[in-house]
N, C-alpha and C positions, 0 to 999 in steps of 0.2 A: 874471633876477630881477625885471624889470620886468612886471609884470602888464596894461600896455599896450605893448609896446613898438611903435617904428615900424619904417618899411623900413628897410634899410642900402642902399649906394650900387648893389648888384646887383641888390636887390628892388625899388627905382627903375628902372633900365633895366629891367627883365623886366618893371616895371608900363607904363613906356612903351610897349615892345614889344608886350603883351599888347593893350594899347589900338590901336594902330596897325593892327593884324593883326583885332580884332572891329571897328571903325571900318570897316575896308574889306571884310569878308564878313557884316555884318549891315545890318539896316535898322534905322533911328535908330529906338531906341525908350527908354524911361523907365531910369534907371541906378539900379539899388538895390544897399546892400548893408549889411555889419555895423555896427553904431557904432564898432567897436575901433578905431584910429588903423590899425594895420596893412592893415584893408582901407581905410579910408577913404582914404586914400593910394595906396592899389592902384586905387581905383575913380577917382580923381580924373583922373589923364589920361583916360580916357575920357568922363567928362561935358565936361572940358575939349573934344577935336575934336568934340564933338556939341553944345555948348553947351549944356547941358541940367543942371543942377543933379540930385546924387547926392542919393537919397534916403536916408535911415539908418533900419535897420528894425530898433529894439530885439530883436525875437524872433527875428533868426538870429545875433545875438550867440552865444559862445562859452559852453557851460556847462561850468562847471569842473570837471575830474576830481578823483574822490578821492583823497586822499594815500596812494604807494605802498607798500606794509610792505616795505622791504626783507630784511625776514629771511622774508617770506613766499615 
């Protein structure tokens, strides 16, 4: 129901992980990613072991799907 929501404590470790694992088979380069809190948080360990501040790029923001017709 939240329209921003964050990570919960596994989407945390998996964004740890995920950071740890691109940190070590990529070359530092610029961290982007959504404004939504859920990536921001996802993206955040990784500008963290790169020191590099996550950029937030409005335009890959999330566009909201239409409301389902359930009887459709």
């Amino acid at each position: 129901e939240d329209p921003d929501p964050a990570l919960d404590a596994q989407g945390r470790i998996q964004a740890d992980a995920a950071a740890q694992r691109l940190a070590q088979s990529l070359a530092r380069r610029r961290v982007c990613a959504s404004p939504l809190r859920r990536c921001r948080e996802t993206a955040a360990p990784l500008g963290e072991l790169w020191r590099s501040p996550v950029q937030f790029l409005p335009p890959v923001g999330e566009i909201p799907s239409p409301a389902l017709d359930p009887a459709a």
